[in-house]
KEKE-3310 file (N, C-alpha, C; in steps of 0.2 Angstrom, whole numbers, plus 5000, padded with zeros to 4 digits):
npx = (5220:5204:5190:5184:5167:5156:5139:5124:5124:5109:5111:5119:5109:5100:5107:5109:5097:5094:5102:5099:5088:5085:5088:5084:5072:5064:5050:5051:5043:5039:5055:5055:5045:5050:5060:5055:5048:5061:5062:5067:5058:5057:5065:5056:5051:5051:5044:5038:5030:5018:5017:5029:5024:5009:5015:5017:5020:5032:5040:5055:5066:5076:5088:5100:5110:5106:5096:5083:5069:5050:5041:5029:5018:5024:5035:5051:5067:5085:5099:5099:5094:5077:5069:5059:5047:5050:5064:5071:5078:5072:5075:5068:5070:5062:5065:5059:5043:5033:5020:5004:4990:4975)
npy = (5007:5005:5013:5006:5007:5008:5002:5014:5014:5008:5019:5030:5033:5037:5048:5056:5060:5068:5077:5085:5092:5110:5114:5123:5128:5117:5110:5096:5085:5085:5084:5070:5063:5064:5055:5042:5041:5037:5026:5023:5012:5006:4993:4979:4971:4956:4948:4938:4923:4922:4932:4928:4917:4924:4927:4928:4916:4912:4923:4929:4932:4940:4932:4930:4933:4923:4922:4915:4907:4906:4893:4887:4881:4882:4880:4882:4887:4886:4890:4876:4869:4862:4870:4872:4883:4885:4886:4896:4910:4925:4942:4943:4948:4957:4953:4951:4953:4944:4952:4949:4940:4950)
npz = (5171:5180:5186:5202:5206:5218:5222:5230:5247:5258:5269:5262:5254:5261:5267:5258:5252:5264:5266:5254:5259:5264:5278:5288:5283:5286:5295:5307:5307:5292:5289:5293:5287:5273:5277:5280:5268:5261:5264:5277:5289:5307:5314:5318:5334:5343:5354:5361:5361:5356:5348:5338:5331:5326:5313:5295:5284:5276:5282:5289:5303:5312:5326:5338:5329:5322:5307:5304:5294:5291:5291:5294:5304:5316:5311:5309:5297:5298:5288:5282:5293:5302:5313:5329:5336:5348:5351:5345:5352:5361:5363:5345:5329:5315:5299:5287:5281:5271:5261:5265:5254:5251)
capx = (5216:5198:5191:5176:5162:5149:5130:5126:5121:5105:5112:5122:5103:5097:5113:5109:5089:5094:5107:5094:5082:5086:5086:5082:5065:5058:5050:5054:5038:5040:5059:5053:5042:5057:5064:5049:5049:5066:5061:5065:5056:5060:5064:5048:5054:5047:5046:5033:5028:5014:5019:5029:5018:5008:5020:5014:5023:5041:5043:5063:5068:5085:5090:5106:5114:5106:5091:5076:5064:5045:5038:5021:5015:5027:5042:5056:5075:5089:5107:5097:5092:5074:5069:5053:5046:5051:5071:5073:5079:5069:5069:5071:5069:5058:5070:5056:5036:5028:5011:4997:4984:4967)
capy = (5004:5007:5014:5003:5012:5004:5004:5016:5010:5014:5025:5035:5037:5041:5055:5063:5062:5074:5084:5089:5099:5116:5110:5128:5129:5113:5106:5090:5081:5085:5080:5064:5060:5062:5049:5037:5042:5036:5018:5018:5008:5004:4987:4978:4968:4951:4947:4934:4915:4923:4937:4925:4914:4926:4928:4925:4910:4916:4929:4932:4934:4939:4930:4929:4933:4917:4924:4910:4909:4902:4887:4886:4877:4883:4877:4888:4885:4890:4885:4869:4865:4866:4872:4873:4890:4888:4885:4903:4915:4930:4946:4943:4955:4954:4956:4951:4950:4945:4955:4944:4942:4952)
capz = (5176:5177:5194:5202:5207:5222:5223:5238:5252:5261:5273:5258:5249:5266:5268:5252:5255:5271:5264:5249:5262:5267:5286:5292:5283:5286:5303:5310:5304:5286:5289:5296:5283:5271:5279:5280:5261:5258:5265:5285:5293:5313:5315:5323:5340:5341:5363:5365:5357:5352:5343:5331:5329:5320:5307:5289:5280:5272:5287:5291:5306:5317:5332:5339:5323:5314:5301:5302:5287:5293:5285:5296:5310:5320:5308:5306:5295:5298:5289:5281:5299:5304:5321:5332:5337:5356:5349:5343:5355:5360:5357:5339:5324:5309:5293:5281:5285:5266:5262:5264:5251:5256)
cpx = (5210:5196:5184:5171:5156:5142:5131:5123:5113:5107:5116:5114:5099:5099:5110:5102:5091:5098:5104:5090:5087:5084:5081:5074:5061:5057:5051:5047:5040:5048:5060:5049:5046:5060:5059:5049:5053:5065:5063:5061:5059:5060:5057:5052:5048:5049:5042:5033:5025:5012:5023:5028:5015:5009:5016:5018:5030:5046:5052:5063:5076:5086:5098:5111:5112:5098:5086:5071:5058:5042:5029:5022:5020:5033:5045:5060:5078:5096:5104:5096:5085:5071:5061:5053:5050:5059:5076:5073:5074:5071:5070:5068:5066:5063:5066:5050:5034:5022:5006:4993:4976:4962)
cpy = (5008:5007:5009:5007:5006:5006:5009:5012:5013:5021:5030:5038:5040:5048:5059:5064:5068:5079:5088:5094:5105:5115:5118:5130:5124:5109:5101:5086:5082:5082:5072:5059:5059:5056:5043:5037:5038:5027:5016:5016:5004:4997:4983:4970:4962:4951:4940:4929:4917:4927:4932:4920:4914:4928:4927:4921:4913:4920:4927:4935:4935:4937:4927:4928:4929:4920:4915:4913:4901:4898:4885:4882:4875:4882:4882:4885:4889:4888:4878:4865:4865:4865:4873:4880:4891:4886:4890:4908:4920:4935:4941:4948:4954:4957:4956:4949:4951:4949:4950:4946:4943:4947)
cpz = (5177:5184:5194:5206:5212:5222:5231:5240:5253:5266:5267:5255:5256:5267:5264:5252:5261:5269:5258:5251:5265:5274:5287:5291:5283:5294:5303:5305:5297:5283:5289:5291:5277:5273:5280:5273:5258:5259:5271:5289:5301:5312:5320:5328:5339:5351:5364:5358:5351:5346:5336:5328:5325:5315:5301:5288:5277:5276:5288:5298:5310:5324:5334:5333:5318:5312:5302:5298:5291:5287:5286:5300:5314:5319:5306:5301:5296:5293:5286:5287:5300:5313:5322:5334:5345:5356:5348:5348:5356:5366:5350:5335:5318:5306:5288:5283:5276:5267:5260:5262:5254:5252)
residu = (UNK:UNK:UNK:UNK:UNK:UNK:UNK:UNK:UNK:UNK:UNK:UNK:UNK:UNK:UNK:UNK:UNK:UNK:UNK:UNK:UNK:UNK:UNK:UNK:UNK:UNK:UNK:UNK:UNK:UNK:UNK:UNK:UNK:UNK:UNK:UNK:UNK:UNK:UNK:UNK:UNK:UNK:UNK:UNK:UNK:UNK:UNK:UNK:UNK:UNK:UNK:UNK:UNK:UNK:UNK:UNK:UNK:UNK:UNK:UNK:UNK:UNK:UNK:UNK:UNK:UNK:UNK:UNK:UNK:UNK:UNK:UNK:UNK:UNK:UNK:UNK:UNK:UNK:UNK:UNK:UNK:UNK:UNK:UNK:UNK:UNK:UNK:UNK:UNK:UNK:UNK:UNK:UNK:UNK:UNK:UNK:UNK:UNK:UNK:UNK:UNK:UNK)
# end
């Protein structure tokens, strides 16, 4: 029987990004930047209309546990539903914000 082996997680790639530095000789900042390095990012809080309104087009968001994906002009989906902006709960959370071409 042949053992299965999982992807890590982030938080594993994060554990061993931190368990790599010799804590005692590095300051917080440089630790911090380690960890900005590794790929966290704060969740960005979404509180007002307006705020997700200015979303780019594909954006992801989390509200009450259900993920909407923006279509434009105000159109969300959710679940093969679609929804109006004033539908979705707030706060909500950005999961995914495309980079828009400059």
């Amino acid at each position: 029987m042949s053992e299965q082996t999982t992807a890590p997680t982030e938080r594993d790639e994060l554990t061993l990004t931190l368990v790599s530095l010799p804590w005692r000789s590095h300051p917080a900042d440089v630790v911090a930047g380690k960890i900005l390095a590794a790929g966290y990012r704060k969740p960005r809080r979404i509180t007002t209309r307006d705020e997700l309104d200015s979303l780019p087009v594909d954006s992801v968001v989390l509200s009450n546990t259900i993920a909407y994906q923006y279509y434009g002009d105000e159109s969300w989906a959710a679940a093969g539903r679609f929804y109006f902006n004033t539908q979705i709960s707030l706060p909500a959370y950005v999961l995914h914000e495309p980079k828009v071409a400059a």
